[in-house]
C-alpha positions as CSV (number, residue, x, y, z in Angstrom):
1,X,0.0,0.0,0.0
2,X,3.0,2.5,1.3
3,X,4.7,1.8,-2.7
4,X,1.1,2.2,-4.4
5,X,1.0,5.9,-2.4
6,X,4.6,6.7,-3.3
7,X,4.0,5.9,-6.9
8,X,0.7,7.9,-7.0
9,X,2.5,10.9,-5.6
10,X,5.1,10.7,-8.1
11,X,3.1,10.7,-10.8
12,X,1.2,13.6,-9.3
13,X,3.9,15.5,-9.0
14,X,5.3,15.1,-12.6
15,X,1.5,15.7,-14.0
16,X,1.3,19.6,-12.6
17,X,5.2,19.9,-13.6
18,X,4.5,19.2,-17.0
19,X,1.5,21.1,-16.8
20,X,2.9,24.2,-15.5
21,X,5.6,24.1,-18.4
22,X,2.6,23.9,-20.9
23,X,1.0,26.6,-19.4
24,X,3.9,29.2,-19.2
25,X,5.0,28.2,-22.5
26,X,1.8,28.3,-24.7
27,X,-0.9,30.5,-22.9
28,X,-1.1,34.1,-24.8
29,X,-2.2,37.1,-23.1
30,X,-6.3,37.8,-24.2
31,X,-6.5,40.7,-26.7
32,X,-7.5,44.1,-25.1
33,X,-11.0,45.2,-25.1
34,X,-12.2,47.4,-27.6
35,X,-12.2,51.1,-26.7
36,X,-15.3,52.2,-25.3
37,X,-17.3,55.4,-26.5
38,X,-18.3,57.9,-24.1
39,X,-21.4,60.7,-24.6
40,X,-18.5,63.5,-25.0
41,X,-16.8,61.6,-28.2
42,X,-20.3,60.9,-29.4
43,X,-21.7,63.7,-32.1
44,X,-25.5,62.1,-33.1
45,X,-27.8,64.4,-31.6
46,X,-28.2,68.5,-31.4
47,X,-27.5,70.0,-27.8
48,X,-26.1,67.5,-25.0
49,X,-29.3,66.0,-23.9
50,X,-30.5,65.2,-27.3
51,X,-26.9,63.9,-27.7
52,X,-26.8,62.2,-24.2
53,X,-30.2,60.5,-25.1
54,X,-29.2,59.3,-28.3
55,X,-25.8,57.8,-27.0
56,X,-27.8,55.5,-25.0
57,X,-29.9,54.8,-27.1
58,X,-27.4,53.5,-29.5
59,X,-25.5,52.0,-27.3
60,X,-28.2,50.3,-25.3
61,X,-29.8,48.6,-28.7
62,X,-26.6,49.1,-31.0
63,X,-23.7,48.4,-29.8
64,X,-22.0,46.7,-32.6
65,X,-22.8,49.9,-34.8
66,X,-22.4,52.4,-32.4
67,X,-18.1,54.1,-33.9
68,X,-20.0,54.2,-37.5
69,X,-23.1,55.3,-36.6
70,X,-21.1,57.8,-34.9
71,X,-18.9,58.8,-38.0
72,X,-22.0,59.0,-40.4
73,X,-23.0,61.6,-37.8
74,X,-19.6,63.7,-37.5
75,X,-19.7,63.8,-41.0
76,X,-23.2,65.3,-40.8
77,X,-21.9,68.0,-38.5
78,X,-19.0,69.1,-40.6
79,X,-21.0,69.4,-43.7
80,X,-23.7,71.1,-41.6
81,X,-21.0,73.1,-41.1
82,X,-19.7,74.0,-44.2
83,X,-23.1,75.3,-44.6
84,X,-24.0,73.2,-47.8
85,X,-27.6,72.4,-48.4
86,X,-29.4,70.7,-45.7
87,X,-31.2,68.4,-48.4
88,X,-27.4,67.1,-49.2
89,X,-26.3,66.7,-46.1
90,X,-29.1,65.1,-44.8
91,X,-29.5,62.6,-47.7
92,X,-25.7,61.7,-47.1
93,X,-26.6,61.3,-43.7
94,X,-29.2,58.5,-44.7
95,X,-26.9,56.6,-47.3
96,X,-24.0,56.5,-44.6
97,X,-26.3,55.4,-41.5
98,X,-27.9,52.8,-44.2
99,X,-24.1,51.3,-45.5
100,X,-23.5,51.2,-41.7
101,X,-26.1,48.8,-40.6
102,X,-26.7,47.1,-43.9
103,X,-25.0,44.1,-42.6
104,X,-27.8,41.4,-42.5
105,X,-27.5,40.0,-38.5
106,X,-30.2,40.6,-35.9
107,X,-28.3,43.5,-34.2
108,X,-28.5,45.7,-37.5
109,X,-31.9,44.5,-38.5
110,X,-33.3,46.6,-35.2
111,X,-30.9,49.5,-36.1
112,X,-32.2,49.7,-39.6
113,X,-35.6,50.0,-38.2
114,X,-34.4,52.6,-35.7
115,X,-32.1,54.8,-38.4
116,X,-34.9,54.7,-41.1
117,X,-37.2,56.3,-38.7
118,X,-34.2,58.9,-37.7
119,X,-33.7,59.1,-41.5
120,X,-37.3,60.1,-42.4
121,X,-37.2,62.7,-39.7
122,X,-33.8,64.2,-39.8
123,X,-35.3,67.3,-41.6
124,X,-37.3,68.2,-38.8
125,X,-35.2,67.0,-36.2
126,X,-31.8,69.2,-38.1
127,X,-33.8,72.3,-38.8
128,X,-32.3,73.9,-35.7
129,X,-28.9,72.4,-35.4
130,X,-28.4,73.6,-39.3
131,X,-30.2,76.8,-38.7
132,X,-27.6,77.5,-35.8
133,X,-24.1,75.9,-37.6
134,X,-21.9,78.3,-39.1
135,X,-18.6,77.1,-40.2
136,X,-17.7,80.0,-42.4
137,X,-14.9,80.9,-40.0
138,X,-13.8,78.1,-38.3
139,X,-11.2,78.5,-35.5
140,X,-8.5,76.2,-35.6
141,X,-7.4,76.9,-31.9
142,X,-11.2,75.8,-31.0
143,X,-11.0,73.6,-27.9
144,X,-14.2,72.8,-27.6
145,X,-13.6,69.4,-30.1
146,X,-12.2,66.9,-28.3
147,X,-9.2,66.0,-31.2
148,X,-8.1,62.0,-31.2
149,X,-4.8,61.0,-32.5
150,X,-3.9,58.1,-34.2
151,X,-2.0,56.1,-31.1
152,X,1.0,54.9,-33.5
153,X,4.3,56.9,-32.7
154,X,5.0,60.4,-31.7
155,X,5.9,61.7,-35.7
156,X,2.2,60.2,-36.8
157,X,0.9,62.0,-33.7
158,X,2.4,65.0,-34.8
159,X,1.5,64.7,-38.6
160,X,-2.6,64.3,-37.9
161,X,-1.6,67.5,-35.5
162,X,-1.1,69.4,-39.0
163,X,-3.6,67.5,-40.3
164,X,-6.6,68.9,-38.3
165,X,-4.7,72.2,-39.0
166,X,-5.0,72.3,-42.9
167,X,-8.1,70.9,-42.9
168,X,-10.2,73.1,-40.3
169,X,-13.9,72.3,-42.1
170,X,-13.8,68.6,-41.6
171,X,-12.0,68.5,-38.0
172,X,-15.1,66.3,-36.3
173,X,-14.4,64.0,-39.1
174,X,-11.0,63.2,-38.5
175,X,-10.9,62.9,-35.5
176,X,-13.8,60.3,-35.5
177,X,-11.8,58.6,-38.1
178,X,-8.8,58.4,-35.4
179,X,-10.8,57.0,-32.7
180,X,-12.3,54.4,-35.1
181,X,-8.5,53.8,-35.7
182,X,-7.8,53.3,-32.2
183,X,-10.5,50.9,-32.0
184,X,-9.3,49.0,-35.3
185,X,-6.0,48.9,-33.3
186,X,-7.3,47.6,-30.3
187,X,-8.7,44.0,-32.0
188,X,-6.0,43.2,-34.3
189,X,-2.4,42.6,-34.6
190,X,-2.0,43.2,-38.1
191,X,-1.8,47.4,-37.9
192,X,-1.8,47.7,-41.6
193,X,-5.2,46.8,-41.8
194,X,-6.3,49.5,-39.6
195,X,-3.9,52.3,-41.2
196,X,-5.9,51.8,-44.7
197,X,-9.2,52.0,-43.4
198,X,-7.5,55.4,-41.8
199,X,-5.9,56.4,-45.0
200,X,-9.5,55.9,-46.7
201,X,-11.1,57.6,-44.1
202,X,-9.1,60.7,-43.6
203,X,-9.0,61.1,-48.1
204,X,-12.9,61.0,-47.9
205,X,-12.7,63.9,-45.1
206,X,-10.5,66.2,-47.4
207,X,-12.6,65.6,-50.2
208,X,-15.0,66.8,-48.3
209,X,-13.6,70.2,-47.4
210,X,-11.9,70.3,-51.4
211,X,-9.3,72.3,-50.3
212,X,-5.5,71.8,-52.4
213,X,-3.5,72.3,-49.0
214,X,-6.0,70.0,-46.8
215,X,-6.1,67.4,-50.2
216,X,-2.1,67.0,-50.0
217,X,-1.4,66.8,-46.2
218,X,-3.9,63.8,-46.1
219,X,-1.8,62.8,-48.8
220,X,1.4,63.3,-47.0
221,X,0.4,62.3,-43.6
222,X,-1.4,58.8,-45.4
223,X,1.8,58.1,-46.6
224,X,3.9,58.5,-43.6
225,X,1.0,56.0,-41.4
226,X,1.1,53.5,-44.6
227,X,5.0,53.3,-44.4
228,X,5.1,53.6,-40.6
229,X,2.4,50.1,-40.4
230,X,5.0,48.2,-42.7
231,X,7.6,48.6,-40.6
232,X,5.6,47.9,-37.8
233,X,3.8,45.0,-39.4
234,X,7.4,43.5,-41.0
235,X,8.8,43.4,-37.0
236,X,6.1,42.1,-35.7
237,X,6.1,39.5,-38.3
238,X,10.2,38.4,-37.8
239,X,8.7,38.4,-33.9
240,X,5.9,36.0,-34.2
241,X,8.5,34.0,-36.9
242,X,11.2,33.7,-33.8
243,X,8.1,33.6,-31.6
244,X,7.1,30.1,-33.4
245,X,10.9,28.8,-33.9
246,X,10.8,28.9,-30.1
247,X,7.5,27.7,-29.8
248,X,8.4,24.3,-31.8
249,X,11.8,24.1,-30.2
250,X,9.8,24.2,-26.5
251,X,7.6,21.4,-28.4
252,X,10.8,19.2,-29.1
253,X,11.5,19.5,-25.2
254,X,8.6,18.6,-23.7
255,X,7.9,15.8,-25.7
256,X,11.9,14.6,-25.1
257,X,10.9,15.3,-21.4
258,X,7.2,13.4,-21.6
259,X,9.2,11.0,-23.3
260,X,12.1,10.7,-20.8
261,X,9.7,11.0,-17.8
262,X,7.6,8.1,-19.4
263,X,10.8,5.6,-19.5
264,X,11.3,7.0,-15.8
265,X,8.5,6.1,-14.6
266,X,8.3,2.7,-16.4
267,X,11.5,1.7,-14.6
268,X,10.0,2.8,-11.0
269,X,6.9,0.7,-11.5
270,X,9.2,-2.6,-12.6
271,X,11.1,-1.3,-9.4
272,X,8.0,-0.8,-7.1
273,X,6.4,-4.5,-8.9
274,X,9.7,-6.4,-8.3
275,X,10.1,-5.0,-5.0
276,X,6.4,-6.1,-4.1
277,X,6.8,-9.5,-5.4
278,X,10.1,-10.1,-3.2
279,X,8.4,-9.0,0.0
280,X,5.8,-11.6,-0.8
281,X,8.3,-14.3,-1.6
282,X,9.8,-13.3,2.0
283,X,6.8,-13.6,3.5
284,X,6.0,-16.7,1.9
285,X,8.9,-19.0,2.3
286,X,10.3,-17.1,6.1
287,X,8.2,-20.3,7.9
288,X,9.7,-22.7,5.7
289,X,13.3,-21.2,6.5
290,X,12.2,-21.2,10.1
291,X,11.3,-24.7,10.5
292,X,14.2,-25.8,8.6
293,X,16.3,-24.1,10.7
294,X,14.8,-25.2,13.9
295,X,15.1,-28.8,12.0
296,X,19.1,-28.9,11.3
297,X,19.6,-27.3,14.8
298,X,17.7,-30.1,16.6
299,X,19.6,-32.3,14.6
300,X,22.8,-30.7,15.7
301,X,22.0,-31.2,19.2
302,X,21.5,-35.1,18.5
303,X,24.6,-35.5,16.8
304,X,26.6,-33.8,19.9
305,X,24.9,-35.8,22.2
306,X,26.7,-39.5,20.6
């Protein structure tokens, strides 16, 4: 029973050493969450508690639409600001809110119900909003925008900087399009799919404001993100390449260790079984030996006696 205890424990002991290799060795950190959107980054919605309202709204029934629902409506706002017609703006409005939810799941079937209702309304309900927009002048020292930057390195940082500065008529847009790149960064590894959607986004903002000097900074700053990602992308890559070298080589060494342990304890248990079976044997033949050593010493005695 003692050897069938001491075997057990071995092999208990070798289980959650083996297992703890595994763990450290293969377990990979979960991705981060996605950035979260708050009623001060949000921009459907005229005045704060219209805004406030419709945040929750969104967010409540939405979720999974809420960063381009959000866009489609900071694009609104710039282009109510540019004081174009509000029969464009508001039909753009509609196409961009239907492209955003035309995916067919159950979560955008409900928005499409909710945005065609906005849709239909959204010349009443941006009479006074457009009424009170006036963009004519814009400020580019306004601080009342809360500006997002691409979170890549301190030169692209310092690039979209210049960015909201030649393009002053779209700034809602873009930086909607950097938190949207945030997000996109947030859920994948590979950054150069998130720097094209940027790139995309940020050439459909300065074609909105048509301006030469806002066209060719999006150009320039586009540029310096798409090179910027391939560098990024490329190291990463040679990473996860030595990443998976070392992943097979700590492969090869637990299975030379499973393997070694397994010849280990295949030895003990011949050990433990031979060392069983002799205790037995002992056990078996001691009264035997006993009586026939009680035998030749009684016969001894005789023999002295003549």
């Amino acid at each position: 029973m003692a050897s069938r205890n001491a075997y057990r424990s071995i092999i208990s002991r070798i289980s959650a050493s083996i297992l703890t290799v595994l763990l450290s060795s293969w377990l990979l950190p979960l991705p981060a969450s996605a950035l979260q959107l708050t009623p001060e980054d949000f921009h459907c919605g005229s005045g704060a508690e219209m805004r406030e309202a419709a945040f929750y709204e969104i967010m409540k029934n939405c979720p999974g639409y809420a960063l381009d629902l959000n866009h489609c409506c900071a694009i609104h706002d710039d282009c109510y600001g540019q004081r174009r017609s509000q029969e464009f703006c508001d039909a753009e409005y509609a196409k961009c809110n239907l492209k955003a939810v035309r995916v067919p799941d159950r979560g955008a079937s409900w928005c499409r119900n909710k945005i065609e209702w906005v849709n239909t309304a959204m010349p009443l309900l941006g009479y006074i909003a457009y009424s009170k927009s006036n963009y004519s002048d814009p400020s580019i020292n306004d601080n009342s925008l809360k500006k997002h930057l691409p979170e890549m390195t301190p030169n692209i940082e310092m690039h979209y900087e210049h960015l909201y500065s030649a393009c002053p008529f779209v700034n809602i847009t873009l930086s909607s399009c950097a938190w949207m790149f945030n997000d996109c960064l947030s859920s994948t590894l590979i950054i150069s799919t998130c720097t094209r959607q940027l790139s995309q986004c940020v050439l459909d903002a300065a074609e909105q404001q048509n301006s030469t000097h806002c066209t060719r900074t999006s150009e320039s700053m586009c540029a310096h993100i798409m090179t910027a990602s391939e560098l990024m992308d490329s190291g990463y890559m040679a990473v996860l390449r030595k990443g998976m070298h070392s992943t097979w080589a700590i492969i090869l060494l637990v299975i030379i260790a499973l393997t070694t342990t397994g010849l280990l304890l295949l030895k003990l248990r011949r050990f433990l079984s031979l060392s069983s079976s002799n205790e037995s044997k002992i056990k078996k033949y001691a009264p035997i030996q006993v009586e026939c050593l009680k035998g030749c010493n009684s016969d001894l005695s005789t023999a002295q006696l003549y």
